[in-house]
N, C-alpha and C positions, 0 to 999 in steps of 0.2 A: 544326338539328332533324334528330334521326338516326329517322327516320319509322318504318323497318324494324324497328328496336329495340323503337320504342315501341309498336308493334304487339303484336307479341312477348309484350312486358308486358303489354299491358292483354289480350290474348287468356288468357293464363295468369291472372291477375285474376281472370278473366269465369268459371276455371272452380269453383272453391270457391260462388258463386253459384248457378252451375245446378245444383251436385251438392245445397245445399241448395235446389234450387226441385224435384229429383226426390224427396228425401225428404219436405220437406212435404207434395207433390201423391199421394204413394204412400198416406203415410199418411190423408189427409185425404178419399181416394176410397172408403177402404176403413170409414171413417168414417160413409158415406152409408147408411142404412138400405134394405134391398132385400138380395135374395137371388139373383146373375147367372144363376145354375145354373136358378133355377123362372122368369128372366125369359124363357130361352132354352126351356127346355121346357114352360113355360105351369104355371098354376096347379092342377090334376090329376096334375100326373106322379108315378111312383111313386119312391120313396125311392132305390130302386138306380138307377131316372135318373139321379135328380139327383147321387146319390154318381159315377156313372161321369163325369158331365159335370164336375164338381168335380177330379175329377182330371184327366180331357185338359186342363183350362184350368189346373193345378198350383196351385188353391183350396184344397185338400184340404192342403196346407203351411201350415207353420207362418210368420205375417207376415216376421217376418228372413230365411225364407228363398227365399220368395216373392220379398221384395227381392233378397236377394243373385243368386240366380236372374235377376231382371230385370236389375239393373246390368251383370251378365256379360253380356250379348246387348245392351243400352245399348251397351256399348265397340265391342263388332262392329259397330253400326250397325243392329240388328235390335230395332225398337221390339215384337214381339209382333202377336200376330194380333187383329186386332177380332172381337171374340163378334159384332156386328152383321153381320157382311159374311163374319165367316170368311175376308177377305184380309189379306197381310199391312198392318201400322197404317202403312207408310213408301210404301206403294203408294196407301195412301188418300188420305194427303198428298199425294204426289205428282202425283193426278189434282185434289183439290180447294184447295190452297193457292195456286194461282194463282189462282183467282177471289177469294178474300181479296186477291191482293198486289193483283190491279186496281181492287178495291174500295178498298182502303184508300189507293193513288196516286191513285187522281182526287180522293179526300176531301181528304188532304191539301195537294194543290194547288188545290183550289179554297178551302180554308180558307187558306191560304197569301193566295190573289192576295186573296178577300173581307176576309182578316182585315187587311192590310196595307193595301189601300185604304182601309178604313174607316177605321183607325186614323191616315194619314198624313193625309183630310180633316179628321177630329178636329183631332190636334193641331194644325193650321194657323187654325183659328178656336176656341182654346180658350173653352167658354161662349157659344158661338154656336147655333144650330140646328142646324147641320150634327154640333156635335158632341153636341150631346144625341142626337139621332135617330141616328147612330153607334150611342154607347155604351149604347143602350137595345135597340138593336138585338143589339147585343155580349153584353148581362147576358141578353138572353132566349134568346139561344142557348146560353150557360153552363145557364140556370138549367131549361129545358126538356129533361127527358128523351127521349133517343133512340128511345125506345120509343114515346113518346107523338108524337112527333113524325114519323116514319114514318107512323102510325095517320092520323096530322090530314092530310099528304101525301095520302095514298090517298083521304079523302074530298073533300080540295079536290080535286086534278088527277087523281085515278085515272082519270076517265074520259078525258083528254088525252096520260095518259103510259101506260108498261107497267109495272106494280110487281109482278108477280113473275115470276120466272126471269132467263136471261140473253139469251133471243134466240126471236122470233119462230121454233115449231114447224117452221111450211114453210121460213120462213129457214133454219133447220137443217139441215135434210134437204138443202137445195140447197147450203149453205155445206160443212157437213160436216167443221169445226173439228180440226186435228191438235195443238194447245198446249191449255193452258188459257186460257192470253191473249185470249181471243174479240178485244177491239176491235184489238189489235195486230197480230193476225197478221190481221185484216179490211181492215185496214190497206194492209198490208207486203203482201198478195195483191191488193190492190185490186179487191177486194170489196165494192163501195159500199154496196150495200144491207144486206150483213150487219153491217159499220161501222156503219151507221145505227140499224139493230135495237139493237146491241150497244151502240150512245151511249144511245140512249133507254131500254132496261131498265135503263142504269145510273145514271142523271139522280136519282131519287128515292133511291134507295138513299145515291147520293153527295153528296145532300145534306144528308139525314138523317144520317149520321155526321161528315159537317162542320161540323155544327153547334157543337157542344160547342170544338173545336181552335178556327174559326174567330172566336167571343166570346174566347177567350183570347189568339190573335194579335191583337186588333184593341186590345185594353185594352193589353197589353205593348206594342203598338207605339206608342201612341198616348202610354203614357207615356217610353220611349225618345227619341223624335222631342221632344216636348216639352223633354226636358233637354238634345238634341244642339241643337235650334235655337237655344237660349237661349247659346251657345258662343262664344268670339274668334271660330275659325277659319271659322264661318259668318255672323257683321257681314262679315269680312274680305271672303268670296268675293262678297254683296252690297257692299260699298263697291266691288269693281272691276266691277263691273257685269254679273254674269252674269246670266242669267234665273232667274225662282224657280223656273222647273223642274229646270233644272241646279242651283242649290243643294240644294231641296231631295233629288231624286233621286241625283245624283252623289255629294256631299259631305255631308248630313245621313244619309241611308238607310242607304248605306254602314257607318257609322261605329255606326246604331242597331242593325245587323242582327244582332251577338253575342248580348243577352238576344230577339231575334226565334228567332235558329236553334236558342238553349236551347232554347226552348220551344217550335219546333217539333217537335224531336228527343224532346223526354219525351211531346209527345200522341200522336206518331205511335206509341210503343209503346202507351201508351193506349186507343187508337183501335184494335187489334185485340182488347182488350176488347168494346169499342164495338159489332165488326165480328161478334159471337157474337148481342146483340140486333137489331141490322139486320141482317143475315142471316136472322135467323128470322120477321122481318116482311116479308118480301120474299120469301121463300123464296129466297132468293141461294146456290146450291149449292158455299158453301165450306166450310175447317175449323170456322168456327165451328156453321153449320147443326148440320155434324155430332157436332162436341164437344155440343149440346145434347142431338140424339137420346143421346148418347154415354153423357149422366148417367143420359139416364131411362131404357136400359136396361141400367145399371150396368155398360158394356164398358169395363173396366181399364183394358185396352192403350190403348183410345185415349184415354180424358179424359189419362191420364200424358203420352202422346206430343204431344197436342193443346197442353196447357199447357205443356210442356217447349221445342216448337214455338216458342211466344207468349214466351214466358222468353227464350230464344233471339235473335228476332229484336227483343225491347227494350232486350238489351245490345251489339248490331248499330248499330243507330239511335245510342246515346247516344256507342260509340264513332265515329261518321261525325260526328255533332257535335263532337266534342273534334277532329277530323282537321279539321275545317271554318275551326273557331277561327285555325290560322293563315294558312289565305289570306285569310280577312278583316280580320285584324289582324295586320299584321307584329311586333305588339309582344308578341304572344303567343307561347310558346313550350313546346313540348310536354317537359318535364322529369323 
């Protein structure tokens, strides 16, 4: 497996993809009814306002060249200025995608360990109780909206847990955070209390968008498991007598975890979908928060930068899955 290579290729791949994820997105913002110019200068402004603002924001162009415009400063690495903030849009990221990437890690791994428990008690009493209450468990996480489910969080345990922001006010001020990472670097400073803050604000949040990942891990695995147990080489490892934990953990898991890490890998891009309506129920001050405000008050630069962002980090993901495939399986091979 010449790994280097294969990089190589699938990065070059990857880019005909985002060059069409920037024209759809370009086109399809400009698409949205509203006018940037009077959302910036309010609904009274006078005509030569709005003409002057039209042009410092280069409105006042014609759409191809608008684009072409954009793309040249795309190659440089210069997403453009957000109309909402008047910073630059790679600055904005910069300060709010890390509460995205911590939001969407602890989802993912909690949908990870939830969905995989569930699904390896399943399939070990197929038709049992264990595995109805699983897979019932599993379809109502599919079948329940994020949004609504956030919503029902906040009146069950709102008053037990913190569901909006990321860290107790006073907490902050004493903590005084220099990443975006809040629980990492609360962490790695040992910082207990702001750790603690920073678990708790994130509890709700992380559960609410594991929801969705975690009913589809637990179905995939549970039918995985199902077809690897039924196998020789696992009679075999029970006829020498190993314990069912070691079978099933060592030797069945193992073997089911390829269609597991598939499908890890497509929710997790997913999931920063996801992470645009949790975000906004929680008031969780990431790119998505801000990709919303972003629509409603028509700032270009960023919904383009926002979803190019997202585009971006789901063709990230799918290639760590395909990089994944062969340490899991030697019989795989990256070609």
């Amino acid at each position: 497996m010449d790994l280097p290579r294969y990089l190589v290729r699938r990065s070059l791949a990857a880019v005909p993809v985002l060059l069409g994820v920037a024209v759809l997105v370009f086109a399809l913002v400009r698409a949205i009814p509203g006018d940037p110019a009077r959302n910036i200068a309010g609904e009274r402004a006078s005509p030569a306002l709005l003409e002057e603002i039209r042009r410092t924001h280069g409105l006042d162009r014609p759409v191809p060249v608008q684009f072409a415009r954009w793309a040249g400063r795309l190659a440089q690495g210069d997403l453009g200025t957000s109309i909402q903030t008047s910073a630059p849009v790679t600055e904005e990221i910069a300060r709010r995608f890390p509460a995205t990437i911590e939001l969407t890690v602890a989802a993912v791994l909690l949908a990870t360990l939830l969905g995989v428990a569930l699904g390896i008690v399943a399939s070990l009493r197929p038709g049992g109780w264990l595995d109805l209450g699983g897979m019932t468990v599993a379809l109502l996480g599919v079948s329940v909206p994020v949004f609504c489910l956030g919503y029902l969080l906040i009146v069950l345990v709102g008053d037990a847990l913190p569901f909006a922001g990321r860290l107790d006010e006073d907490v902050r001020r004493a903590f005084a955070p220099r990443t975006g990472f809040y629980l990492c670097e609360a962490v790695l400073r040992g910082e207990w209390a702001a750790a603690r803050s920073a678990l708790l604000h994130l509890t709700l949040p992380a559960l609410a968008l594991a929801s969705v990942p975690m009913g589809v891990v637990a179905r995939i695995t549970r039918a995985a498991m199902l077809e690897v147990l039924g196998q020789d080489f696992v009679r075999t490892a029970r006829a020498k007598g190993l314990s069912e934990r070691a079978v099933v953990l060592r030797h069945a898991l193992r073997t089911a975890l390829i269609p597991i890490v598939t499908v890890l890998g497509v929710q997790t891009g997913y999931l920063l979908g996801g992470a645009v309506l949790t975000e906004t129920v929680f008031a969780w001050p990431g790119m998505g928060e801000f990709v919303v405000k972003a629509i409603g008050e028509r700032d270009y630069p960023t919904i383009q930068g926002g979803v190019l962002l997202f585009a971006t980090t789901f063709v990230v993901a799918n290639l760590v899955v395909d990089v994944a495939y062969a340490w899991l399986d030697p019989r795989v091979r990256l070609q």
